[in-house]
C-alpha positions as CSV (number, residue, x, y, z in Angstrom):
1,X,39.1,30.3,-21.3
2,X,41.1,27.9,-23.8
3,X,40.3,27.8,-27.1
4,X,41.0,24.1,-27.5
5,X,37.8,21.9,-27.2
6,X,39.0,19.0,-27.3
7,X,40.8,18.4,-23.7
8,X,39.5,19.1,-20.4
9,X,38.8,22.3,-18.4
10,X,38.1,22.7,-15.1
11,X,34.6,24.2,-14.9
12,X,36.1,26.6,-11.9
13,X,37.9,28.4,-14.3
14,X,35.5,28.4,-17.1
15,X,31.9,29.0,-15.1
16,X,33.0,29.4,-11.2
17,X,35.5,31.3,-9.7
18,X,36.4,34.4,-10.1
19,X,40.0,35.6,-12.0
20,X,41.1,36.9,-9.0
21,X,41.3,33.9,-6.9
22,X,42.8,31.7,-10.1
23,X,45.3,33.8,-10.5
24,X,46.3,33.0,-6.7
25,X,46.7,29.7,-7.7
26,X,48.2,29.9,-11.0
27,X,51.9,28.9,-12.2
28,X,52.7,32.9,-12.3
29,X,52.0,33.5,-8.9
30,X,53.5,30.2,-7.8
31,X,57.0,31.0,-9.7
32,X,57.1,34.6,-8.9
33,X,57.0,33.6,-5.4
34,X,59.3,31.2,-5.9
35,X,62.0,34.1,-7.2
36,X,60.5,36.7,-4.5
37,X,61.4,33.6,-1.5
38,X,64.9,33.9,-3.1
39,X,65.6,37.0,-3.3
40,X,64.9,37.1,0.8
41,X,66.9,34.1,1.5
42,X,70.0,36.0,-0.8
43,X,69.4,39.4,1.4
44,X,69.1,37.9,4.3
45,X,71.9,36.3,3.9
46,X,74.1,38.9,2.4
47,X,73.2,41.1,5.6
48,X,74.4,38.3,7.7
49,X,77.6,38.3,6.2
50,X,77.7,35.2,3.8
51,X,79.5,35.8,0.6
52,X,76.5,37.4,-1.6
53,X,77.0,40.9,-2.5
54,X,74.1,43.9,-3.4
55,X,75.0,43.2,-7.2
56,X,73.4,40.0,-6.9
57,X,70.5,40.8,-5.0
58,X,69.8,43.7,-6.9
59,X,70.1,41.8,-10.3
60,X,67.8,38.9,-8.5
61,X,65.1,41.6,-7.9
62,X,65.1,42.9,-11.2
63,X,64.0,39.7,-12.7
64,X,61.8,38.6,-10.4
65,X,58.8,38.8,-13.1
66,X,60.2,37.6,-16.6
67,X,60.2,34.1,-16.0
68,X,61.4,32.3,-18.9
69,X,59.0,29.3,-18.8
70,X,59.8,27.5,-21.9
71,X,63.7,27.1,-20.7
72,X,62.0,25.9,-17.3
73,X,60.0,23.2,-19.0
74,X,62.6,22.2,-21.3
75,X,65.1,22.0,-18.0
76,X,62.6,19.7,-15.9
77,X,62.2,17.5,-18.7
78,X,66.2,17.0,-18.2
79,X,66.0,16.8,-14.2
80,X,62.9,15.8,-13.3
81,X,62.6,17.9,-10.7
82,X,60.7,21.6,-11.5
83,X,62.6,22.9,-8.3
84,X,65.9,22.7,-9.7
85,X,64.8,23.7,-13.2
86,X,63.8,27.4,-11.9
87,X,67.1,26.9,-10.4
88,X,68.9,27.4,-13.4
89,X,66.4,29.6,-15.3
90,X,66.4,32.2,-13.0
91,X,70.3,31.5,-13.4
92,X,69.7,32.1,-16.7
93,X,68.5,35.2,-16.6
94,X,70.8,36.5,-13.3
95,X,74.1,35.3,-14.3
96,X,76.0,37.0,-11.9
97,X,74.0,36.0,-9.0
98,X,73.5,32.2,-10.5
99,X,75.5,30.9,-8.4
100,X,74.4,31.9,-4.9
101,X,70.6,31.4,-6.0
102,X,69.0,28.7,-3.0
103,X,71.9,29.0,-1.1
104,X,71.9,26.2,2.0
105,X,68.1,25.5,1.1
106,X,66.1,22.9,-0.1
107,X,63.0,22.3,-2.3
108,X,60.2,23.2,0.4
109,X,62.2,26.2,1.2
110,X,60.2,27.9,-1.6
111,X,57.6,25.3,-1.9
112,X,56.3,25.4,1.5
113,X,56.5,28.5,1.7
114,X,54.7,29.6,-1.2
115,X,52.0,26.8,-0.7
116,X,51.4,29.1,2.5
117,X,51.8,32.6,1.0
118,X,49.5,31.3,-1.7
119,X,47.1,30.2,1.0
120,X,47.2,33.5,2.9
121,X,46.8,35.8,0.3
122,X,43.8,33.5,-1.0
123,X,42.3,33.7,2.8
124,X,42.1,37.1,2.5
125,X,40.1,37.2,-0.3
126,X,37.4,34.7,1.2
127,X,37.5,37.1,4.3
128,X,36.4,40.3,1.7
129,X,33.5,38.5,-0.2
130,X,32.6,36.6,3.2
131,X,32.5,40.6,4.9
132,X,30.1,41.6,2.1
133,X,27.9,39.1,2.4
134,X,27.5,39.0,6.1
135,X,26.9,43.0,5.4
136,X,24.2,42.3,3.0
137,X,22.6,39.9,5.4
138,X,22.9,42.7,8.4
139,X,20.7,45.1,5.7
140,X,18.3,42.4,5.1
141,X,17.6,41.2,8.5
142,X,17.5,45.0,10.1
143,X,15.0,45.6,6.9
144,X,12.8,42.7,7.9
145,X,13.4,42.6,11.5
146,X,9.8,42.8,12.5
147,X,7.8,40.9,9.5
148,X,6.1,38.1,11.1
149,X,6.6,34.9,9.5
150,X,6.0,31.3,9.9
151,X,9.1,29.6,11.6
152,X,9.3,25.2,11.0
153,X,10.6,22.5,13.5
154,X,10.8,19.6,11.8
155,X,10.1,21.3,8.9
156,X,6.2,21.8,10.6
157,X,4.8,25.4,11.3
158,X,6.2,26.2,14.7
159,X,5.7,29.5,16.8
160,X,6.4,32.5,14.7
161,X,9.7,34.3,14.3
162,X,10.7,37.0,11.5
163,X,12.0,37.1,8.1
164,X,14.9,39.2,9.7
165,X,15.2,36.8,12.9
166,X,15.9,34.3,10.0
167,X,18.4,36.1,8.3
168,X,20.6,36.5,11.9
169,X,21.0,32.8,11.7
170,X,22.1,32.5,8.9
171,X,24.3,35.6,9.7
172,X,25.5,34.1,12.7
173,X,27.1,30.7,11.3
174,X,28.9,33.4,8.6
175,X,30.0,35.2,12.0
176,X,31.3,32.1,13.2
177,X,32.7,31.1,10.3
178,X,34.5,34.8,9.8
179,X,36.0,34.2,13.6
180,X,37.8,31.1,12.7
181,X,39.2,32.5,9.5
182,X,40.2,35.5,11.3
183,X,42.4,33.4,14.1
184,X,43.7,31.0,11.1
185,X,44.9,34.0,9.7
186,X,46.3,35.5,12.3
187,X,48.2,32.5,13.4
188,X,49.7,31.4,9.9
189,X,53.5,31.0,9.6
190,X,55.8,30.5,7.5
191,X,58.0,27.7,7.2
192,X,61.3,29.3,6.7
193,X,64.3,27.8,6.0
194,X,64.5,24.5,8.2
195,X,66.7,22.2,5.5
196,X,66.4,18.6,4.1
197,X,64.8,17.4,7.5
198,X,64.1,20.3,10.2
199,X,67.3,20.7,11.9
200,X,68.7,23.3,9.5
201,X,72.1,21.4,8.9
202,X,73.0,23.1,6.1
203,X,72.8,26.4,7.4
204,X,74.6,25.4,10.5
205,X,77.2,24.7,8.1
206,X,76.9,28.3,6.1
207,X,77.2,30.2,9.3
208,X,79.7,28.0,11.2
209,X,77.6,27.1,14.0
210,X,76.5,30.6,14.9
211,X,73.0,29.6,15.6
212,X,71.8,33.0,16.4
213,X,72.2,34.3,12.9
214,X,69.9,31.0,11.9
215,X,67.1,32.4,13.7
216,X,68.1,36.1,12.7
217,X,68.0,34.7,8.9
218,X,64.2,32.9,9.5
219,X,63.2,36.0,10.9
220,X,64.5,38.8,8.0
221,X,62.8,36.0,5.5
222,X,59.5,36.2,7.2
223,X,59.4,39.8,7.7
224,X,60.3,40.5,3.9
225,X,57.3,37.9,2.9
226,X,55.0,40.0,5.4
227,X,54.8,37.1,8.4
228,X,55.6,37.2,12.2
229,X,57.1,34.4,12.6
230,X,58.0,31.0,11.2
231,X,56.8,27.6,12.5
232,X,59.1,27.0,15.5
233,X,59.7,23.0,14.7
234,X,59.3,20.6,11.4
235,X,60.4,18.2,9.3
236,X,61.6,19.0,5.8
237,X,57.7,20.2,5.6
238,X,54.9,22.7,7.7
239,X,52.5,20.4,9.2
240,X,50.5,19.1,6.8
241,X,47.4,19.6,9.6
242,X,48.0,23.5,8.0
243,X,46.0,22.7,5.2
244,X,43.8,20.7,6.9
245,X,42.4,23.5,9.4
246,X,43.0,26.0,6.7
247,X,40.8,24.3,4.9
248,X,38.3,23.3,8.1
249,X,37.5,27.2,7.6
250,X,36.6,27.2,4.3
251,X,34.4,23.6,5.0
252,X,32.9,25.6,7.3
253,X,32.0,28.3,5.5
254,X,30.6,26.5,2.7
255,X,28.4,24.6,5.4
256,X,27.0,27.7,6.9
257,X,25.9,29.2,3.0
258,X,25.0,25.3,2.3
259,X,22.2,25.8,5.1
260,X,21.5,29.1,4.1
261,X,20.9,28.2,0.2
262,X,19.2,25.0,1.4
263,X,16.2,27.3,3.3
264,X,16.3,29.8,0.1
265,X,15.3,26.8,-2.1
266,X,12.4,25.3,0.4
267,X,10.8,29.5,1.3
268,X,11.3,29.9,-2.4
269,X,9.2,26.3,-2.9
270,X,6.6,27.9,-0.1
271,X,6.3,31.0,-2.7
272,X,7.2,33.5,0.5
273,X,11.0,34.6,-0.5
274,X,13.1,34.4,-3.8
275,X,16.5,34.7,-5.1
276,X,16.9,37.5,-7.5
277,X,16.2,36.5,-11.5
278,X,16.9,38.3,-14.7
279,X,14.2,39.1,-16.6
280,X,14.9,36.6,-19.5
281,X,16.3,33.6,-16.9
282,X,15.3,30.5,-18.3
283,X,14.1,28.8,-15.4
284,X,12.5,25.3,-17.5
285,X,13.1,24.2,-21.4
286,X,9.6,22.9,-20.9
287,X,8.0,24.8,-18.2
288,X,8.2,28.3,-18.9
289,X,6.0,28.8,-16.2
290,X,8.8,28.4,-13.7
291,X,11.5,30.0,-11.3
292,X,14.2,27.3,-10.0
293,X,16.4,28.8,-7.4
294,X,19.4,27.7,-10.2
295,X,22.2,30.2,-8.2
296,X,21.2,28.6,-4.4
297,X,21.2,25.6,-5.9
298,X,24.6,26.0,-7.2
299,X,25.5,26.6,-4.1
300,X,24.3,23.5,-2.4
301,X,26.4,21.9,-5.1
302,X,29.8,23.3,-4.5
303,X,29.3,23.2,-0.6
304,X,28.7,19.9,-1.1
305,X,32.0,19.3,-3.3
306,X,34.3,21.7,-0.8
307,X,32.9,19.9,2.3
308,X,34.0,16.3,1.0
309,X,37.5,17.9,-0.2
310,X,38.1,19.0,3.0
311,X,38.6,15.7,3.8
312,X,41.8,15.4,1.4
313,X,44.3,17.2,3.8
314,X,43.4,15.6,6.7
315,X,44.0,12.3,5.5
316,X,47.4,13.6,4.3
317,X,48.2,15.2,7.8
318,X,47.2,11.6,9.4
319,X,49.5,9.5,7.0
320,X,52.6,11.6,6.4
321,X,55.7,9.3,7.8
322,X,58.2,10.7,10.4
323,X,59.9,13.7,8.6
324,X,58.6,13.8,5.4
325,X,56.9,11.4,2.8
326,X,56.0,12.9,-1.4
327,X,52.2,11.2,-1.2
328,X,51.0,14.5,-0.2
329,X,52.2,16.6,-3.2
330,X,49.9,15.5,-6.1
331,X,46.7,15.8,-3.9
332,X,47.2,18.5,-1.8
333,X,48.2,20.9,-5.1
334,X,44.3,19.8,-6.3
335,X,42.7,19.8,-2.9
336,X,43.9,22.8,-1.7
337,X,43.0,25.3,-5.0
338,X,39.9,23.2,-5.6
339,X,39.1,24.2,-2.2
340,X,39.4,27.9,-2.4
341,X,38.3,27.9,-6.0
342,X,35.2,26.4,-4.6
343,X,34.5,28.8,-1.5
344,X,35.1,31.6,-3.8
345,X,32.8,30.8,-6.2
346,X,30.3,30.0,-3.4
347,X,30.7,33.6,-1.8
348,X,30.5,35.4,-5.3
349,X,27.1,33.5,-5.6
350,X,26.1,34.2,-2.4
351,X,26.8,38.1,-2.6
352,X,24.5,38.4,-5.7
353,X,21.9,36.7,-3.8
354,X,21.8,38.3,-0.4
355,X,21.8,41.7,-2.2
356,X,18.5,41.1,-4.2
357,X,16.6,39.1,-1.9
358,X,12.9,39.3,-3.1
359,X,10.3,39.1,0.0
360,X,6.6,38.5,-0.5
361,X,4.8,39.9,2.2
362,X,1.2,38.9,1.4
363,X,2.0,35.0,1.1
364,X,4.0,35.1,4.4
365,X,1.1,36.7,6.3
366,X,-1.6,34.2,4.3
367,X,0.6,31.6,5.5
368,X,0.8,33.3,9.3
369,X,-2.9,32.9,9.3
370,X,-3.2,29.9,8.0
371,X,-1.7,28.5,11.0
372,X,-1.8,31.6,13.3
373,X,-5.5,30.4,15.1
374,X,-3.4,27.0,16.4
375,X,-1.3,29.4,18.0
376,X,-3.7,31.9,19.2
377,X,-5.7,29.1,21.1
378,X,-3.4,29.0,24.1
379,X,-3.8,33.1,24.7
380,X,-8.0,32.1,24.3
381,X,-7.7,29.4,26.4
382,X,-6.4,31.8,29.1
383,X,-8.4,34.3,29.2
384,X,-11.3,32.5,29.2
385,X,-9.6,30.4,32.8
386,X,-9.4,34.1,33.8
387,X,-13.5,34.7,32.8
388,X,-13.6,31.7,35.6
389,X,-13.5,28.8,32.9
390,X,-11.5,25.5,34.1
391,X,-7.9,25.0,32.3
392,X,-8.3,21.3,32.0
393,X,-11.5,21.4,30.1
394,X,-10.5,23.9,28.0
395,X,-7.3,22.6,27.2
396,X,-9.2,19.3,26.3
397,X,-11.5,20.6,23.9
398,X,-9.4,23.0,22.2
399,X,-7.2,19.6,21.5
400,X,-10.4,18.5,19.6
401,X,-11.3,21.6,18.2
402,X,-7.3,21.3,16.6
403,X,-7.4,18.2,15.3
404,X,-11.1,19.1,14.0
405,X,-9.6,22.2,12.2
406,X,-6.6,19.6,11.0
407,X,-8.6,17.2,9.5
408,X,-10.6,19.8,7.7
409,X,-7.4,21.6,6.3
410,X,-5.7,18.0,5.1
411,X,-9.1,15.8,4.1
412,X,-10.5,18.6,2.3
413,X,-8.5,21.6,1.5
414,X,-11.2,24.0,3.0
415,X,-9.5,26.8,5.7
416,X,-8.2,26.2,9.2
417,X,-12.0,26.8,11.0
418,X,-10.5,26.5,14.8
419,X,-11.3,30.3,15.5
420,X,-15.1,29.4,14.5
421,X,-15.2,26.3,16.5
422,X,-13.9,28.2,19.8
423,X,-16.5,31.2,19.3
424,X,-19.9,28.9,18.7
425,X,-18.3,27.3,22.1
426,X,-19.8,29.2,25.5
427,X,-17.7,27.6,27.3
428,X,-14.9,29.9,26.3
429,X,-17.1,32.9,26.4
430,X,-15.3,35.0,23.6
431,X,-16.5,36.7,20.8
432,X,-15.6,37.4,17.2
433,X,-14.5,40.6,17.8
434,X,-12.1,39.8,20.9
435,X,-10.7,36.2,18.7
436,X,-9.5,39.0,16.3
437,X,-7.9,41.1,18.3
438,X,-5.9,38.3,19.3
439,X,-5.2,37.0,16.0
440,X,-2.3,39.3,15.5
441,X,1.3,38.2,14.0
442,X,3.4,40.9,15.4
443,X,2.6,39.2,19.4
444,X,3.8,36.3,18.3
445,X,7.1,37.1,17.4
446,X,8.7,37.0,21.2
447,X,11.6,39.3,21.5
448,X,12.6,38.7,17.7
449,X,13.0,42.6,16.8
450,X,14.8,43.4,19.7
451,X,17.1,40.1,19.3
452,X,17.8,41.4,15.5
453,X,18.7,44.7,17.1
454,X,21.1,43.1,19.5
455,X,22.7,40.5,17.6
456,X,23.3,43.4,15.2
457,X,24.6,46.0,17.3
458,X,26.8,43.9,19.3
459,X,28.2,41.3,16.9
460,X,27.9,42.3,13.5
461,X,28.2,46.3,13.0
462,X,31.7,46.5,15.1
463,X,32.8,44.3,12.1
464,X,31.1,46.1,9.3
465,X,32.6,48.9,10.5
466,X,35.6,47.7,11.1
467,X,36.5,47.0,7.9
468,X,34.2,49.5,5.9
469,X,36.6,50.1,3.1
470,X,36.2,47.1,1.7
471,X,32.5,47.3,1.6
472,X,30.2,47.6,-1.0
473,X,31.8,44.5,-3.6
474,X,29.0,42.7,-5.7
475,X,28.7,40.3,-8.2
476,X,27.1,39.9,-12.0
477,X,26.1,36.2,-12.2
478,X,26.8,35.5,-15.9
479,X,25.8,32.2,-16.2
């Protein structure tokens, strides 16, 4: 954090995300990059036979790290163009390769391709944080699997599900969500080295027509900046829809823990499930009395911010003309960190939430029975048709008997009496006894245990244990 007060700091780097994933975005990874995409272009290009020899390369290697940014920024204040300014400081400090530094490229030669290594390294770590949390929701819902508990349509009590059940939808938008990062991922490319407007005229020029070693030289660059491949056509820039579905994903993702906070705030309301608290949280300056759900609140608030970003690179892929246009620059270098900044600040908070999850039992069950005799009136109704009652009748006057039990509920706060009504009735000829062994959460659940053991077993464990060596990250919430 900067000790100056007096201008302004971007509350993702003084309250939100984590160190890690601003370093991915900051001027040192950016530059180094810069030198590291230049160091491949010089190799590459020694190998293929232009005239750049080990000395240089080697000497460009070695000084891949010190970059001198004070002769930078006084250069760019000269040129006006940062580009060309590490140009001539990285000259600066290799002056026996100075001359052979961004040989036949131009500027999105290492800007492009950087804005994608940047993106693909920060991918990566959304895909960690995003594994531990779906982990810590696979704990929880196996934990909770068969815990009756009300389930709402509408918002209104509905048949019953589980607090596990729950848990696997939330679990399976994450799984979703995980699935598309993983193909984004997996089909990221480079740029490469494509020239001023795609058609790589420069290097046609460097290697006198010999076209194979222009596709030899895109493919030594990618495989020294860990890629496949490189984007087979483009203008002087990668698609700009790139960052738009790169950062579809991470809309996505803050979506899926937008819906997720959003339940956590109205069970925590119904007093059935909290977010975890410190013992001296301050949850009111006036009520001390209460507990806000302050961290899934936060996270309604950045999903909110990262889903309306998202739509920043889309309306740059829709309006870029022909090969290239510069209206993209200044807003996809916000739009782009904010966006990851964001998502990673959303997956640190959710990590510290889903592995403290605090379940009260008793107030989901008081709830259950508040509304469990509603739902228990279609199993009386049945077996009293097969005691030889008539379906119709019964049907009818349970209706009444419901909206008798309503009104006392809602008019006068008393409890939901439909169980009493249907006994003093003969004509469903049931007793206390039998109403109670009916009244029973756990047969109201459907298959909701054995769906938590399936959607668990099939779709979620494969991946935990897949990738169990990065399991087990958590997070302190500080503030």
């Amino acid at each position: 954090m900067s000790d100056n007060k007096n201008s302004y700091e971007s509350p993702f780097c003084t309250r939100y995300a984590s160190e890690e994933m601003q370093y991915i975005f900051s001027a040192d990874k950016k530059f180094t990059t810069w030198r590291k995409l230049w160091v491949a272009l010089a190799r590459a290009e020694m190998k293929l036979g232009l005239p750049v020899t080990e000395a240089q390369v080697k000497q460009l290697e070695e000084h891949v790290n010190d970059i001198d940014y004070e002769v930078a920024e006084a250069r760019e204040k000269i040129t006006r163009h940062d580009v060309m300014a590490h140009v001539f400081t990285y000259g600066q400090a290799c002056p026996e390769a100075a001359g052979i530094i961004h040989l036949g490229a131009t500027s999105c030669y290492v800007g492009d391709n950087t804005d994608v290594i940047i993106m693909r390294d920060a991918l990566k770590v959304v895909r960690r944080k995003l594994i531990n949390v779906m982990n810590n929701l696979a704990k929880f819902a196996d934990q909770y699997k068969a815990m009756p508990c009300l389930a709402y349509t509408h918002l209104q009590p509905a048949q019953l599900t589980t607090v596990g059940k729950r848990a696997t939808l939330w679990l399976n938008e994450l799984l979703m969500d995980f699935n598309d990062l993983e193909y984004r991922l997996s089909t990221l490319k480079l740029l490469g080295s494509k020239g001023t407007t795609g058609t790589q005229a420069s290097f046609m020029e460097l290697f006198e027509g010999d076209t194979d070693k222009i596709k030899q030289l895109e493919k030594m660059i990618a495989e020294e900046m860990g890629f496949d491949s490189v984007v087979p056509v483009s203008g002087q820039t990668y698609s700009r829809k790139v960052d738009s579905k790169v950062l579809e994903v991470l809309s996505d993702i803050a979506q899926s823990a937008s819906k997720f906070s959003n339940d956590m705030r109205i069970l925590q309301s119904f007093k059935e499930m909290e977010e975890p608290r410190e013992k001296k949280q301050i949850g009111s300056s006036a009520m001390a009395y209460k507990r806000n759900p302050m961290r899934c609140e936060r996270i309604t608030s950045l999903a909110r911010y990262v889903m309306i970003d998202a739509l920043n690179p889309a309306f740059t892929a829709g309006t870029q003309w022909f090969e290239r246009t510069l209206d993209d620059s200044a807003n996809k270098r916000i739009s782009v960190a904010e966006a990851f900044l964001g998502v990673d600040a959303i997956l640190n908070i959710m990590m510290n939430v889903t592995d403290g999850l605090v379940v009260y039992p008793e107030m989901i069950r008081r709830r259950v029975m508040a509304e469990l005799p509603f739902m228990a009136s279609e199993n009386i109704m049945m077996d009293a048709v097969k005691k030889g009652g008539n379906r119709q009748e019964l049907h009818d006057r349970i209706m009444d008997y419901s909206m008798e039990a309503g009104r006392q509920v809602k008019e006068f706060g008393k409890d939901n009496n439909l169980c009493e009504l249907i006994e003093a009735d003969p004509m469903f000829m049931v007793t206390k006894e039998e109403i109670d062994a009916v009244l029973k959460p756990e047969n109201y659940t459907g298959r909701s245990s054995q769906q938590v053991d399936e959607f668990l077993s099939e779709c979620i464990r494969p991946i935990l244990e897949a990738n169990k060596d990065v399991l087990g990250e958590n997070f302190e919430m500080k503030n």
